[in-house]
C-alpha positions in Angstrom: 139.1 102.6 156.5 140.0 102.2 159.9 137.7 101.4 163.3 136.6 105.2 163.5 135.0 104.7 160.2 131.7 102.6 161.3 129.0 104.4 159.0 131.4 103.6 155.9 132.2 100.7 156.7 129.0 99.8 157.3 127.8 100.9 153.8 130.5 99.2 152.1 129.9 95.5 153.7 125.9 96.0 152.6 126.5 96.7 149.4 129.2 93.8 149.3 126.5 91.4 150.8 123.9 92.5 148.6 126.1 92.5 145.5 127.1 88.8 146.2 123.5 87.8 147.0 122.1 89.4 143.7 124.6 87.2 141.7 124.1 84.3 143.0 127.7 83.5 145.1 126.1 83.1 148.4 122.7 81.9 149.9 120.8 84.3 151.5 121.8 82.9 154.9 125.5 82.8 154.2 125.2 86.1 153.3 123.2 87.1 156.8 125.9 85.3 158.9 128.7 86.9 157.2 127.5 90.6 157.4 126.6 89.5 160.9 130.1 88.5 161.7 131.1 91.7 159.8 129.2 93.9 161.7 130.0 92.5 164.7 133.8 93.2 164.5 132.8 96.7 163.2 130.7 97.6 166.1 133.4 96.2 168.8 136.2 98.4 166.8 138.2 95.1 165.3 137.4 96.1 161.8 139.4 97.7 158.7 138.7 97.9 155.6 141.3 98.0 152.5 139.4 98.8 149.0 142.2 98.9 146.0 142.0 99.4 142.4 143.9 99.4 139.1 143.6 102.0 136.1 144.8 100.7 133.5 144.9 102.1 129.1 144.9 99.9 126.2 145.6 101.2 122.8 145.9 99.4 119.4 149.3 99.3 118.2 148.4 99.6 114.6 145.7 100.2 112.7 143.5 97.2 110.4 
């Protein structure tokens, strides 16, 4: 996701802040100052987001 991409972007980093806050990692005002930061860069066009992932199959060799 590149600068253009403000609305996504935008989604993504609450749903980071709230996921982090729900489980405990940050303090709710941690969590405020970073989205804030965040947000900032977003809104001036310094933001990009990179979101990855890994599929991955694991089957039994044998049979117990």
């Amino acid at each position: 996701m590149g600068p253009d991409d403000f609305d996504f972007q935008a989604e993504v980093l609450d749903g980071w802040a709230s996921a982090a806050h729900e489980v405990g990692a940050l303090s709710f005002a941690d969590t405020t100052a970073w989205l804030t930061r965040r947000r900032g860069a977003v809104a001036a066009g310094l933001s990009s987001l990179s979101v990855g992932h890994v599929d991955f199959f694991a089957m039994p060799s044998a049979t117990r």
